[in-house]
C-alpha positions in Angstrom: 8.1 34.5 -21.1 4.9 33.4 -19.2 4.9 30.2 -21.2 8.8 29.8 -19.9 8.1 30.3 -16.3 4.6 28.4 -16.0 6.9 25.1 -17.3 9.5 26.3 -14.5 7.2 26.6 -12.0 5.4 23.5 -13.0 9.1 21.6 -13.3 9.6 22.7 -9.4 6.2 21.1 -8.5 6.8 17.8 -10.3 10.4 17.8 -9.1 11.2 19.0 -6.2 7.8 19.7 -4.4 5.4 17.5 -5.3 7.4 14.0 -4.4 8.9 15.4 -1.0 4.6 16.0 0.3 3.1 13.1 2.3 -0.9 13.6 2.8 -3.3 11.6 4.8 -5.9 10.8 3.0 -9.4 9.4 4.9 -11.3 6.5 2.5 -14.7 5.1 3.8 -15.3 1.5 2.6 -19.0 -0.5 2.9 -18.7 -4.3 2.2 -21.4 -6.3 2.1 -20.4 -9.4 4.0 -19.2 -7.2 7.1 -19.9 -7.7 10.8 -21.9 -4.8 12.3 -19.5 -5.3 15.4 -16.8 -4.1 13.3 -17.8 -1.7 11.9 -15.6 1.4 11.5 -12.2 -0.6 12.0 -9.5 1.8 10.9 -6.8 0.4 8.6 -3.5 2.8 7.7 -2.5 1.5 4.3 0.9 2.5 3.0 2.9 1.4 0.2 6.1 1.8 -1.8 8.0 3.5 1.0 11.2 3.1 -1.6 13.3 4.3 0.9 16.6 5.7 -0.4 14.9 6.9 -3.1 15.0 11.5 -3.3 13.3 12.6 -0.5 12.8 9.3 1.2 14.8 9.3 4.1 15.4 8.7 7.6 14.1 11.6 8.8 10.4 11.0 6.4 10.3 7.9 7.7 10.0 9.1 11.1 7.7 11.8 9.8 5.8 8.9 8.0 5.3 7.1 11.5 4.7 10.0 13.5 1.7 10.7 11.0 0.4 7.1 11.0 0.6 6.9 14.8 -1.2 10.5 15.2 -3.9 9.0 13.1 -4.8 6.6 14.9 -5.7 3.3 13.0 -6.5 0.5 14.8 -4.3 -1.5 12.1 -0.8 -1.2 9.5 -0.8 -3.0 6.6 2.1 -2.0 4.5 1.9 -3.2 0.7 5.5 -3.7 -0.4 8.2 -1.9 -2.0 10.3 -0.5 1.2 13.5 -0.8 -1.2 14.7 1.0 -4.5 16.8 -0.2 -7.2 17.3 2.9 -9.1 21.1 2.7 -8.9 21.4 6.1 -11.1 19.9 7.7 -8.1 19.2 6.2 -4.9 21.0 5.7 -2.0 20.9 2.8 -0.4 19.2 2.0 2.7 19.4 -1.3 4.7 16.2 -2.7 5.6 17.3 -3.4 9.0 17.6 0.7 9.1 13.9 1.1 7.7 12.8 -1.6 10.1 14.3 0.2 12.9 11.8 3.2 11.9 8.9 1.3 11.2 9.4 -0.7 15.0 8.0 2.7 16.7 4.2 2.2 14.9 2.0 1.6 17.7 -1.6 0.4 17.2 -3.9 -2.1 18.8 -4.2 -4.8 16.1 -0.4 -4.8 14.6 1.5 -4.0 11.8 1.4 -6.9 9.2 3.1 -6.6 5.4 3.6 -8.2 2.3 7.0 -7.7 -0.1 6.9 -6.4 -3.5 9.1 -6.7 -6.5 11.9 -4.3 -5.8 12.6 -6.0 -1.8 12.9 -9.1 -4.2 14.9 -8.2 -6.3 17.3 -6.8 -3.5 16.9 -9.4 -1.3 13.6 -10.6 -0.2 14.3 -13.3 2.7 16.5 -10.3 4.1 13.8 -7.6 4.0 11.5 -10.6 5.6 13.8 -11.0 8.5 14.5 -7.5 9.2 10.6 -7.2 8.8 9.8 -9.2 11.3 12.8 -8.3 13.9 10.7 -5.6 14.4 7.6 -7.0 15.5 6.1 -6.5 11.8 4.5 -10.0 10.4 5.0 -10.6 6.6 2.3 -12.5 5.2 3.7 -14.7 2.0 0.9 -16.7 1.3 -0.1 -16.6 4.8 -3.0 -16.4 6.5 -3.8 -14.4 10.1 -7.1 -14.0 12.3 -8.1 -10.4 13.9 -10.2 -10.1 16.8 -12.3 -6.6 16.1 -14.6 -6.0 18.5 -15.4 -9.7 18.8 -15.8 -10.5 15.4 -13.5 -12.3 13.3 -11.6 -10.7 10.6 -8.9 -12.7 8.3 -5.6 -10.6 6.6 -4.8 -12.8 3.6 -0.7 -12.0 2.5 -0.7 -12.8 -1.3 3.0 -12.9 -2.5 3.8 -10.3 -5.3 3.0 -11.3 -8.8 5.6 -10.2 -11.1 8.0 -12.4 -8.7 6.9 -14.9 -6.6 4.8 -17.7 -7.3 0.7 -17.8 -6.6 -1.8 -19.8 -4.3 -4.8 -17.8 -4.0 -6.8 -21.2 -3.5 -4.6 -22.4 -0.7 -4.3 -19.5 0.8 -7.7 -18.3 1.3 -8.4 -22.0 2.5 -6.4 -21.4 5.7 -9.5 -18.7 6.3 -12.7 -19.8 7.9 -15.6 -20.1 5.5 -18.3 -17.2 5.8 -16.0 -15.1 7.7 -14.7 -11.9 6.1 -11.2 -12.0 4.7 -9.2 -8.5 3.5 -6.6 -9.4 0.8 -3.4 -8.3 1.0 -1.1 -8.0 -1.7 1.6 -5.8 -3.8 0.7 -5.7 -7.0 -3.1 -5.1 -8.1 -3.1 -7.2 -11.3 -3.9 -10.0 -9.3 -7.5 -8.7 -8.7 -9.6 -10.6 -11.4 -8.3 -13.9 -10.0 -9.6 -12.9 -6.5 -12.7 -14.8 -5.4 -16.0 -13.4 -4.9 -16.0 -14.0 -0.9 -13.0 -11.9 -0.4 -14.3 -8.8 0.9 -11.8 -5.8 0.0 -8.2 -6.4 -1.5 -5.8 -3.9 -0.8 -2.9 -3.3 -3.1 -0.1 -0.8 -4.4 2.7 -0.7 -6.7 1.5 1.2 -9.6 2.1 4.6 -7.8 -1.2 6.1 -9.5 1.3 6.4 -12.2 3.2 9.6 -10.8 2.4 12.0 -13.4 -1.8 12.2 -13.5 -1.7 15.1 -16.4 -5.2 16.8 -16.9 -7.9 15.8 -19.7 -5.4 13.1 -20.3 -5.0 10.9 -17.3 -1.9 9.0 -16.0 0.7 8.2 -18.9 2.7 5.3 -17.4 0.9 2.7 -15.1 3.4 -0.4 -14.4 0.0 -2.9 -14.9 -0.9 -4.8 -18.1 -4.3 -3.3 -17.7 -3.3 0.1 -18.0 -5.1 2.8 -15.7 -7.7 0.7 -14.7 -6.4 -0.2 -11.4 -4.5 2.5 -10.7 -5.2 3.9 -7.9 -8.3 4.3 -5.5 -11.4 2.6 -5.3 -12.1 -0.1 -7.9 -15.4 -2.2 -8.2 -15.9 -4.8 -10.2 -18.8 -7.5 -10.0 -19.5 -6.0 -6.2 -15.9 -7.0 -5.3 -13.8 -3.8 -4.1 -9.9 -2.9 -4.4 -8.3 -0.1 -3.1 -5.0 1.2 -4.8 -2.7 3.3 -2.7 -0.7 5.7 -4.8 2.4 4.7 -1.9 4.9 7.1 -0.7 8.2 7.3 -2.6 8.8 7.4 -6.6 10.8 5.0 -8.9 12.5 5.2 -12.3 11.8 9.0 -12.2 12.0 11.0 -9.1 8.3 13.1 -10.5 5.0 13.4 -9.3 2.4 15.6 -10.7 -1.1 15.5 -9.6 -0.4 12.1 -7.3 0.7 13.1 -4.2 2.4 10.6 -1.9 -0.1 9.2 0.6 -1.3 7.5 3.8 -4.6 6.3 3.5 -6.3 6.1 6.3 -9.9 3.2 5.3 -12.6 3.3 7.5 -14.5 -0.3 6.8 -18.5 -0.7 7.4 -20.6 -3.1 6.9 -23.5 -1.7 3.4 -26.2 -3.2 5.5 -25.4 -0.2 7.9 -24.9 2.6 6.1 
């Protein structure tokens, strides 16, 4: 009987409690090649809203917003995934809808995106448009400069892996040389090909693999590298990538362990610190 009801209680968690959370999380970043001027820019980084999918609805997106603006970054960058193609399960939502929630984010240095695989495979010139009818840029291989604090700051949009075609070279070209650059881009499996002078790529889509079971880790990433970029912090050769966990589920409405997120990145220069 206790064995019955701990797998009930822990079925309501995954199910039904779990997925419908959304936590702020707070994530201090030092780069190396970062201007003392800028230090302590605060980025909001979300990802794989999935909107339609359970518990993803008009009413979280609001709450989503409200919690962002309350946070107060000085920047949105929004790592793809807004729509769901679960048909067994979802109900639909037209990015003009989730773009009418997203116009009320309000901070200083803008809200700026990138599309991932599932607003492709909808439609991703129409998740584009709606995108940026709402004052949200969407950065496909496109390049934008930041003014923080008086020092120059690059966002780099790299399209989404699994469905659009790369140019890392030519898109970090449209940068200035020397100054620092923050990647952004869906999918995380792009990271080895990142240069050396980008200073932090942010990504999403793997979800931290919803279900995080202890002494055995996450069961199903969506990367060929398994768990190794799964979610947080990831350095490798001094270059850093940080892996939101997003907000909505796919596949299987589940989380366990991987609670949906807003992640909040403070960003300092190592000298200072």
């Amino acid at each position: 009987m206790a064995v019955l009801l701990l797998g009930i209680s822990l079925a309501v968690w995954a199910f039904l409690i779990e997925p419908n959370r959304l936590v702020v999380r707070q994530q201090t970043i030092s780069i190396s090649n970062w201007r003392l001027k800028a230090n302590g820019l605060r980025i909001a980084a979300v990802s794989d809203i999935h909107a339609g999918s359970p518990f993803i609805d008009e009413q979280k997106l609001r709450k989503l917003v409200t919690l962002i603006n309350d946070s107060k970054p000085d920047l949105v960058v929004l790592l793809g995934d807004f729509m769901i193609n679960e048909r067994f399960y979802k109900q639909q939502i037209e990015p003009e809808v989730i773009a009418a929630q997203l116009r009320a984010l309000n901070v200083p240095l803008g809200v700026y995106a990138v599309l991932g695989n599932h607003d492709w495979w909808y439609d991703g010139a129409k998740v584009r448009r709606a995108l940026e009818a709402a004052g949200i840029k969407v950065l496909d291989n496109e390049v934008v400069r930041l003014d923080v604090s008086g020092e120059p700051v690059w966002l780099a949009g790299l399209a989404d892996v699994w469905t659009r075609p790369q140019d890392i070279t030519g898109t970090l070209s449209k940068a200035s040389p020397g100054e620092p650059v923050i990647v952004l881009t869906h999918n995380p499996d792009i990271f080895p090909a990142i240069p050396q002078s980008v200073s932090l790529t942010l990504a999403g889509h793997t979800h931290g693999g919803q279900v995080c079971l202890p002494l055995v880790g996450r069961l199903v990433v969506p990367s060929q590298y398994g768990q190794r970029y799964a979610a947080g912090l990831v350095i490798e050769n001094e270059k850093k990538l940080f892996v939101t966990t997003g907000v909505g589920t796919s596949v299987f409405p589940v989380r366990f362990l991987v609670a949906p997120e807003i992640v909040i990145l403070t960003v300092n220069s190592a000298g200072s610190n």
